[in-house]
C-alpha positions in Angstrom: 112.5 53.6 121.4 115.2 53.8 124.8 118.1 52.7 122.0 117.8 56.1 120.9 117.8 57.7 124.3 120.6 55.3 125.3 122.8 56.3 121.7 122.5 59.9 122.0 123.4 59.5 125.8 126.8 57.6 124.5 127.2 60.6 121.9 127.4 63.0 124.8 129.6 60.8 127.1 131.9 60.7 123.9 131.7 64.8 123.5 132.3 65.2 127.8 135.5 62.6 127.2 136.5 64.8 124.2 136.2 68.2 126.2 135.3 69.8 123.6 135.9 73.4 123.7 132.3 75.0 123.4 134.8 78.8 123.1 135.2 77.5 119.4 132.4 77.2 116.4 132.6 73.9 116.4 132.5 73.1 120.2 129.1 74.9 120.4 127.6 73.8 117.1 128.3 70.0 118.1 126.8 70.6 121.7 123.9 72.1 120.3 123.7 69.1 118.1 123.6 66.9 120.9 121.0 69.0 122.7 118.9 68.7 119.6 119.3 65.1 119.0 118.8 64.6 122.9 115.2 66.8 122.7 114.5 64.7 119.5 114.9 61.2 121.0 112.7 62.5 124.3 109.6 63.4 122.0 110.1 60.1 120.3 110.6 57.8 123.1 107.2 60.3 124.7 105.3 59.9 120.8 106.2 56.1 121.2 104.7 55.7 124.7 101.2 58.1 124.0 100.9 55.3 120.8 101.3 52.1 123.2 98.7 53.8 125.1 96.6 54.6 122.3 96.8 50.8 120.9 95.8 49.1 124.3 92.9 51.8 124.5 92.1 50.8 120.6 92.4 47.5 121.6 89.5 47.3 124.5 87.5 49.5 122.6 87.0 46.2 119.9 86.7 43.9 122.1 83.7 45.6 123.9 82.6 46.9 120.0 82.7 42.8 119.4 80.5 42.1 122.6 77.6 44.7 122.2 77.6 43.2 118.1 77.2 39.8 119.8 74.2 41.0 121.9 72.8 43.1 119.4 73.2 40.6 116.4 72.7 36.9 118.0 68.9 37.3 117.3 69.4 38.3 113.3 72.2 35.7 112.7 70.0 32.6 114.1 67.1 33.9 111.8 69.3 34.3 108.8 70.0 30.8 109.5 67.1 29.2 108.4 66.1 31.1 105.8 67.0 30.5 102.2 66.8 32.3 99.1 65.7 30.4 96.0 66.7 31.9 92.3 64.2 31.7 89.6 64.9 33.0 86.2 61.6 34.8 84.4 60.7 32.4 81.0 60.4 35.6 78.9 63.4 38.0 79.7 65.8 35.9 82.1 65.8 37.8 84.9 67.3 36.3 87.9 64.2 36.9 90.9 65.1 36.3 94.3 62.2 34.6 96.6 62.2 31.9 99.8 60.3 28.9 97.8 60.0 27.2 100.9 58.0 30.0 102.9 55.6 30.8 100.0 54.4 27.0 100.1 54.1 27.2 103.9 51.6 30.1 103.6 48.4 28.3 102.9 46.8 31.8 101.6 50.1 33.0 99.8 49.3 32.3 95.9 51.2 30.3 93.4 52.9 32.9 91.2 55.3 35.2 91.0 55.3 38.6 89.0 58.7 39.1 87.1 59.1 42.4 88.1 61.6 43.3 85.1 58.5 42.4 82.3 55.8 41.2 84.4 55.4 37.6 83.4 53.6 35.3 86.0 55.5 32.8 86.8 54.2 29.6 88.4 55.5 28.8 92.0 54.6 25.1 91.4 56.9 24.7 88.7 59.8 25.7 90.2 59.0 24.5 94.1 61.0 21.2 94.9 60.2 21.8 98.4 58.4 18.4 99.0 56.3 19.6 100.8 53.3 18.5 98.6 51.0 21.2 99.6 52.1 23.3 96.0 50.5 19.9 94.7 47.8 19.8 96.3 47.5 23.9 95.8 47.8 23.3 92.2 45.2 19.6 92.2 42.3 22.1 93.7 43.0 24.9 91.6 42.5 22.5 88.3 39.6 21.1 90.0 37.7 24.6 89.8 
């Protein structure tokens, strides 16, 4: 923003090579022009310096925002990582249910079936596991056995 401080500085070399006569209206309403547009061009060249400032303040602000989310989040995104969600949609009503499959056949204890929770139909796990894992099988051969 100098052009502007460097312009009106040329607009009042032209007005001191003009000698203007500041007796008449017009000498004195131009010079207070010039004083005006002079004051104006200050507070914008001083506005345009406070935003620079502002910006490179802004600036190291997000980048130590982007380090302490780093730290903080590292640990979440690696576990995120390996888990997966699995879709199944309920037999009865079609409700999409959201479940990790893969976790549920891990769990020796964790049973077989899911609970739509929009009407409440069980659901067996089995039948929509393709884990290969083979422990839903063999899950599923004991229970037939009893």
């Amino acid at each position: 923003m100098s052009f502007l401080l460097e312009r009106v500085s040329y607009l009042k070399g032209l007005a001191d090579g003009m000698e203007l006569d500041q007796a008449t209206k017009e000498g004195k309403l131009l010079v207070q022009i010039l004083d005006v547009l002079d004051d104006m061009a200050q507070a914008i060249h001083e506005l345009d310096e406070e935003v620079g400032d502002i910006d490179e303040y802004i600036e190291l602000m997000d980048e130590d925002l982007t380090e302490v989310e780093e730290a903080l989040f590292e640990d979440i995104d690696d576990e995120d990582d390996d888990d997966e969600i699995d879709e199944i949609t309920c037999p009865e009503c079609g409700e999409l249910i959201y479940t990790d499959l893969d976790a549920l056949c891990d769990d020796p204890d964790a049973e077989l079936e899911i609970e739509c929770p929009n009407c409440g139909t069980v659901i067996e796990i089995a039948d929509e596991c393709d884990c290969g894992c083979c422990s839903c099988d063999d899950k599923e051969s004991d229970e037939e056995k009893k």
